[in-house]
Each structure stands twice: as structure tokens, then as C-alpha cells.
C-alpha positions as CSV (number, residue, x, y, z in Angstrom):
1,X,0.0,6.3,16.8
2,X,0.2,2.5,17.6
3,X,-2.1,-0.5,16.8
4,X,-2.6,-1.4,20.3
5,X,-5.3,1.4,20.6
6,X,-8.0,0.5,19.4
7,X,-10.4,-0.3,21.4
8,X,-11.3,-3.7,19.7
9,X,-9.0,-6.6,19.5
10,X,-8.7,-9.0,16.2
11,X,-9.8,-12.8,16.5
12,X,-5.7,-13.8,17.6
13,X,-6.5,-11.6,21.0
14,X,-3.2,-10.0,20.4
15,X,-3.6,-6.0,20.6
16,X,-0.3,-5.4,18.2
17,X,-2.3,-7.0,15.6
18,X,-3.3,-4.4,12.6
19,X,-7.0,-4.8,12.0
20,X,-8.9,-3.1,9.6
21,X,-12.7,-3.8,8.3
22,X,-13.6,-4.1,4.5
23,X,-14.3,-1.1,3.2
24,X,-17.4,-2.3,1.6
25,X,-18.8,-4.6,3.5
26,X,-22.4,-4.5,5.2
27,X,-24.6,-6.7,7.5
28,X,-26.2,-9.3,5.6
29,X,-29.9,-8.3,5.6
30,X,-31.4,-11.8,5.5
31,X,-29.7,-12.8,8.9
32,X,-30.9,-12.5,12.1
33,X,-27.1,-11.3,13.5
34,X,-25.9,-9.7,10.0
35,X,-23.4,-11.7,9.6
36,X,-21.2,-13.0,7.5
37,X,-21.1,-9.3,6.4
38,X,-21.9,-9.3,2.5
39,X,-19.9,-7.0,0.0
40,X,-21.6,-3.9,-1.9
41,X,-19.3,-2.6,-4.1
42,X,-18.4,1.5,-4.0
43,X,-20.6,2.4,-0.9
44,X,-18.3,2.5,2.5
45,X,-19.8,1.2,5.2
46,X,-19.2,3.8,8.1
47,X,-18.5,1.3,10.6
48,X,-14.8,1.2,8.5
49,X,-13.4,4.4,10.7
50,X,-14.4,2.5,13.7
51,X,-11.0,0.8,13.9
52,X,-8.1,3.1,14.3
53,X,-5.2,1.2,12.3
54,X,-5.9,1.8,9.1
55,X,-6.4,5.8,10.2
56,X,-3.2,5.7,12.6
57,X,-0.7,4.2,10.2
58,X,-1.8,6.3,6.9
59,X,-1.3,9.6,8.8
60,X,1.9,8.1,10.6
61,X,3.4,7.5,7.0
62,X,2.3,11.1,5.7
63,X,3.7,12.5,9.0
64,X,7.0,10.9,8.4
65,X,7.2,11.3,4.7
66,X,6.4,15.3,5.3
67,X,9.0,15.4,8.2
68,X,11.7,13.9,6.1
69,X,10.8,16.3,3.1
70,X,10.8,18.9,6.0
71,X,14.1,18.2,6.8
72,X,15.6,18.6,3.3
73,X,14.5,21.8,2.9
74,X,15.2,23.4,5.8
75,X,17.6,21.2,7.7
76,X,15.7,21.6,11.0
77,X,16.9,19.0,13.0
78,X,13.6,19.0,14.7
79,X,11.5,17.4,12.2
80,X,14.3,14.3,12.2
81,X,13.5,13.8,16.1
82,X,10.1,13.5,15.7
83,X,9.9,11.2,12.3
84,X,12.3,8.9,14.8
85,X,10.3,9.0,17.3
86,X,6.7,7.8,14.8
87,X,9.1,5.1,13.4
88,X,10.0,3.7,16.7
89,X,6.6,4.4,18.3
90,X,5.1,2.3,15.0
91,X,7.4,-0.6,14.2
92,X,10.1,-1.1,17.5
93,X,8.7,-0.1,20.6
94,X,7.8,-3.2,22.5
95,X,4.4,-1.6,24.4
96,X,3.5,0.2,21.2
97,X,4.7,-1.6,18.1
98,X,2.7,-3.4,14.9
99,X,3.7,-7.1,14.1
100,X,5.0,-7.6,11.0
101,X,1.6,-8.7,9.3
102,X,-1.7,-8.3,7.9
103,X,-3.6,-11.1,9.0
104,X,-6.3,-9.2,10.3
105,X,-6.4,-6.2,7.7
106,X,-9.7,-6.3,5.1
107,X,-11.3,-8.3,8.4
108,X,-15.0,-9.1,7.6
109,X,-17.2,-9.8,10.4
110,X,-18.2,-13.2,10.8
111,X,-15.2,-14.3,9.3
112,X,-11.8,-15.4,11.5
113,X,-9.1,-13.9,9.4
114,X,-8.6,-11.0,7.0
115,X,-9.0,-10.6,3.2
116,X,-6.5,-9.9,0.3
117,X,-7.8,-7.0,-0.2
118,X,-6.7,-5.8,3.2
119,X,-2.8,-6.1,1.8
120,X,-3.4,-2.7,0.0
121,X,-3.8,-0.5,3.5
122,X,0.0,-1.3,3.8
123,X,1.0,0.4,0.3
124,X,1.6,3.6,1.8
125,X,4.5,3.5,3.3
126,X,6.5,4.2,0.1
127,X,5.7,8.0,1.5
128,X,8.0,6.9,4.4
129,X,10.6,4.6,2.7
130,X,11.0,8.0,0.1
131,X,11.8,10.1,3.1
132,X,13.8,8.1,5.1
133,X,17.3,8.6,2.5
134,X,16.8,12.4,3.1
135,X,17.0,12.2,6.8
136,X,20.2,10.3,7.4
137,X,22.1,13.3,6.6
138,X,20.9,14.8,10.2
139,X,23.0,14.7,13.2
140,X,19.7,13.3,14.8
141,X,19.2,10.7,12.9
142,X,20.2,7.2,15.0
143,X,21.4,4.5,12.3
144,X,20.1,1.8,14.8
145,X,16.7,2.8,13.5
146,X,17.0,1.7,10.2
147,X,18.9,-1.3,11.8
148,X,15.5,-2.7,13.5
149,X,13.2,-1.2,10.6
150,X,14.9,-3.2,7.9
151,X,14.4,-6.4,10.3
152,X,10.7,-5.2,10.7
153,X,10.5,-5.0,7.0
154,X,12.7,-8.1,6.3
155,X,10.0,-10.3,8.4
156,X,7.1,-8.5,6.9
157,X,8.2,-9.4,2.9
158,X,8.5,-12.8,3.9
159,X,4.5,-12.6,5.2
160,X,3.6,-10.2,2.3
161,X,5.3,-13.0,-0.4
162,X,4.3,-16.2,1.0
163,X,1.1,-15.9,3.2
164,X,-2.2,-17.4,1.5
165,X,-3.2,-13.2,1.3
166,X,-0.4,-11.9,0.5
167,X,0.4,-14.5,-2.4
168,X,-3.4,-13.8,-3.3
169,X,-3.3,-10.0,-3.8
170,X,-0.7,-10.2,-6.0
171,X,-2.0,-12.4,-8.4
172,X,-5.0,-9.3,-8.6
173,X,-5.4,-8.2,-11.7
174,X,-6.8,-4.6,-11.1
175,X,-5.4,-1.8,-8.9
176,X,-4.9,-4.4,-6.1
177,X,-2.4,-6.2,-8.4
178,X,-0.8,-3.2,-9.1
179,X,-0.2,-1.4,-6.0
180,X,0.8,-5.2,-4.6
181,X,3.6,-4.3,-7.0
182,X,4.3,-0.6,-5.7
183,X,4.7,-2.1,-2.5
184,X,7.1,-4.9,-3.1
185,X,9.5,-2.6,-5.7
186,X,9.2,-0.1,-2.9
187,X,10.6,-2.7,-0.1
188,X,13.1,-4.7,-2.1
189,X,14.8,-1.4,-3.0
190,X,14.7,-0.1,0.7
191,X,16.1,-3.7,1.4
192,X,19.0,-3.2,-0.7
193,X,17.9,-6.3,-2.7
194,X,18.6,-4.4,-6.2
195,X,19.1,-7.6,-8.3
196,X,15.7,-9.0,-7.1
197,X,14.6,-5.5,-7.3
198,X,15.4,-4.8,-11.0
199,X,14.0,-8.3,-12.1
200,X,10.8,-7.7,-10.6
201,X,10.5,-4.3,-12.1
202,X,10.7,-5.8,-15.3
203,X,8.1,-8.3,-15.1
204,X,5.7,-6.0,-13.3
205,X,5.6,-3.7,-15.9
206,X,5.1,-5.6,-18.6
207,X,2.2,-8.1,-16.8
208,X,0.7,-5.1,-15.3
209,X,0.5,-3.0,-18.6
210,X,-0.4,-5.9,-20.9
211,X,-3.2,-7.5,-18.9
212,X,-4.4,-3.9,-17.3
213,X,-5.0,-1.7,-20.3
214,X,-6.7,-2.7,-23.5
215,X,-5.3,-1.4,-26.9
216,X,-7.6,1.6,-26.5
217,X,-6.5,2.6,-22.8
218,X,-8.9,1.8,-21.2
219,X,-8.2,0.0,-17.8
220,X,-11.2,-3.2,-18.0
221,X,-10.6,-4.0,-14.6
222,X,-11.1,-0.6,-12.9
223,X,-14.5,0.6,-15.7
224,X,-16.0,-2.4,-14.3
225,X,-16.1,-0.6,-11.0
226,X,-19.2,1.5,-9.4
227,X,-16.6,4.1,-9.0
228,X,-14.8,3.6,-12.4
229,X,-13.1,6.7,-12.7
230,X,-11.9,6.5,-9.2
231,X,-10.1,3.0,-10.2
232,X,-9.0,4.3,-13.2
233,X,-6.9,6.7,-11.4
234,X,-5.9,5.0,-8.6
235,X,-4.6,2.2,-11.0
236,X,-3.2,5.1,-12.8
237,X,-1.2,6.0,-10.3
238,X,0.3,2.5,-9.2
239,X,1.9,2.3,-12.8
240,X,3.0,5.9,-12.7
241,X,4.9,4.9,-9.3
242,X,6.0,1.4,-10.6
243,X,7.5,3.7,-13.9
244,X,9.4,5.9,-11.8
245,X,10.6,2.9,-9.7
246,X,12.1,1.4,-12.7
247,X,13.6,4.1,-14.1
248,X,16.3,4.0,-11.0
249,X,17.3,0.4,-12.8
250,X,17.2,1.7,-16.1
251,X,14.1,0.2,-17.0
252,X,12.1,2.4,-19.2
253,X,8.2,1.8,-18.6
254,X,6.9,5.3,-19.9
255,X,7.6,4.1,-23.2
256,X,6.9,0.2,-23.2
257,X,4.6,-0.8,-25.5
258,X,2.8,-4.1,-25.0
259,X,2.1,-6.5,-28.0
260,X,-1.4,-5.1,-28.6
261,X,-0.4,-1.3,-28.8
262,X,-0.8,-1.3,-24.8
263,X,1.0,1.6,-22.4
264,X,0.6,4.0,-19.9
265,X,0.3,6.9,-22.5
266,X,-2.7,5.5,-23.9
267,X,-3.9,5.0,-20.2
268,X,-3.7,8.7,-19.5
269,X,-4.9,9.3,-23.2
270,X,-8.3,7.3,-22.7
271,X,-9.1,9.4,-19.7
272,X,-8.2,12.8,-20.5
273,X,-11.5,13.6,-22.8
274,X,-13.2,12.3,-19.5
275,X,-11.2,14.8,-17.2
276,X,-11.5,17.6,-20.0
277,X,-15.2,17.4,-20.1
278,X,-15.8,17.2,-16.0
């Protein structure tokens, strides 16, 4: 798996550029060439699994996460080798590797850079950053990898907390927000920044749960949706991850209330008649 093929290139030229294409955007009826694409909200446009990034680096991250979890449980060194061998392939080979942004993820044709949104495809790799602990008790594990990943992942928070769309999807106030939030626990804990780490938690928990979920449970910002229970869930399962996140700094979210009666019980309360009745 590597960004460098797909058989497109983004608007920089540079084939180690991630691309992806909003999900839901189409060709703009009213003009001749279709473009600027326009957005309709819940229907994927096809063209989407036309670029191979967004594909390529989900299943890398699964791979990797199942190979670690592999590992654990059986101690086959095996599974080890290859997880290495996706890491490097992904984020430290020279001919292969990613650059350590998204400017070209959420792309919308017509346009010249991404979108915000696009900061979301990158949320995944808490499958890999979960695995990774497990596998350095293996003989095959090489330290020097984590060595150049944290670098990778270093340069990449710096993009992800000061880039105009990276700054801009986490200011979101629905599942983008939230998983925005997923990712940057996720990394700063990886990172070893604990302090930063424990701070944020905090603050994301309580924003996320008081501005996400009325007093009744409902989630506003995802039942606004086409697919509203779809967002519901997803969002769902952003705080669920940012709970169990903060419970390694002794933060208990499963049982913050916000000043309205707000919390992720009453989140999973609101939608259970939903899931009870199909």
C-alpha cells in the first residue's frame, strides 16, 4: 500500500501527496464542465473509490492493528515482520512513503486544495497506534521504526494543529469535531506528550458533550443529517473512544454530566428505543 499509486496526481504534482475526493460531492449540473463539484449531502458519489489513498491507508491501519492483536495472542513473530514492513512501506520508505499531510484529502474538483472535512480520513490510525505497544515485546520488532514514525507523526500534529484545515476541523461541531479530537488524544499519547495529553482530554470532553448532546440525548448536529442515525453513531463512537482515552489520565467522562443534564448515557439512552424498534 503507498500513496504514490494512484494513478492520478493532486494539484502540488507530487505523487506522495494523499488525495482523496469528497465523499459527497457531484458535478454541478448547470455547468458546461461540472465543475466546481457541488455537495449533496448522504448520497456518495462513486467517483470517491476512484483514488486509492483513502482505500490503501484504512486497510493498511486494520492490517496493522489485526497483526499487532495477532501477535499478542499467539506470539507469532510473523505477524510482527509484516506490520513492519506496512509501517515502513506507509510512512518511511523514500519511493513509497505519505508526506506528513492532508492538503489534498476531501479534494473537490475545481477546487486547488482539499477540504476540512478530508482531516477525518486520517482518524484511523488509532487501530495502528493501539497495536503498536503490543508488538514491541517481539524479537522482530526494530525500535528504529518507532524512531522515524514518531518524527512522521511529530511533523504531521504540527500540520494537523496549525494548517488553515486542520485548525478548521477542529473547531467542527458534529462528528468531525469529535473524531478531530480522537485523533489528537490518540497522537499526543503515542507522542508521549501526557501533560498536553491529559489537558486536552479534559477540555474535549466537556466541549464535545456539552455542545453535542442536548438535555434529551439527542446529538443536534448528527439528526440534522440525511443519514441521521448513521451520525448518531458514528459521533457515538468518537466520545465512546475519547471516554476510554481519558480514563488512562484518570479523567472520568462516562459519568460527566454537563450543566444542562448532558452525557454520553443519555446519548446511548436517546437512541436505544430507535435500535429496539429496527
Amino acid at each position: 500500500y503507498s500513496v504514490t499509486l494512484k494513478p492520478q496526481l493532486p494539484p502540488s504534482g507530487d505523487p506522495h501527496d494523499y488525495m482523496s475526493l469528497g465523499r459527497y460531492f457531484w458535478p454541478d449540473p448547470t455547468k458546461p464542465d461540472g465543475l466546481p463539484y457541488i455537495r449533496k449531502d448522504g448520497y456518495v458519489n462513486p467517483e470517491f473509490f476512484t483514488v486509492l489513498d483513502y482505500v490503501f491507508m484504512r486497510q493498511m491501519f486494520r492490517e496493522v492493528q489485526d497483526l499487532g492483536f495477532a501477535y499478542f495472542f499467539t506470539r507469532n513473530e510473523t505477524y510482527v515482520q509484516k506490520a513492519t514492513y506496512r509501517i515502513r512501506e506507509w510512512f518511511l520508505d523514500e519511493k513509497t512513503k505519505m508526506n506528513p499531510n492532508l492538503n489534498y484529502a476531501g479534494f473537490r474538483k475545481g477546487e486547488v486544495m482539499g477540504w476540512k472535512t478530508g482531516v477525518l480520513d486520517f482518524h484511523q490510525i488509532f487501530r495502528m497506534l493501539q497495536a503498536i505497544p503490543l508488538m514491541r515485546y517481539s524479537n522482530q520488532w526494530d525500535p528504529s521504526i518507532e524512531v522515524g514514525l514518531k518524527a512522521w507523526l511529530s511533523e504531521y500534529y504540527v500540520w494537523f494543529t496549525t494548517s488553515k484545515m486542520g485548525r478548521g476541523e477542529g473547531k467542527a461541531k458534529n462528528n468531525h469535531g469529535t473524531f478531530y479530537d480522537v485523533q489528537a488524544l490518540f497522537l499526543l499519547d503515542y507522542l508521549g506528550r501526557y501533560d498536553e495529553a491529559k489537558a486536552f482530554a479534559k477540555q474535549s470532553i466537556e466541549n464535545r458533550i456539552n455542545k453535542g448532546i442536548l438535555p434529551t440525548g439527542q446529538q443536534p448536529h448528527e439528526t440534522e443529517r440525511p443519514t441521521s442515525w448513521f451520525y448518531s453513531i458514528f459521533n457515538l463512537q468518537g466520545l465512546f473512544m475519547l471516554a476510554e482515552r481519558a480514563d488512562h489520565f484518570e479523567i472520568d467522562a462516562w459519568n460527566y454530566v454537563g450543566p444542562e443534564g448532558q452525557s454520553i448515557r443519555k446519548a446511548v439512552d436517546y437512541l436505544l428505543p430507535y435500535a429496539l424498534n429496527d
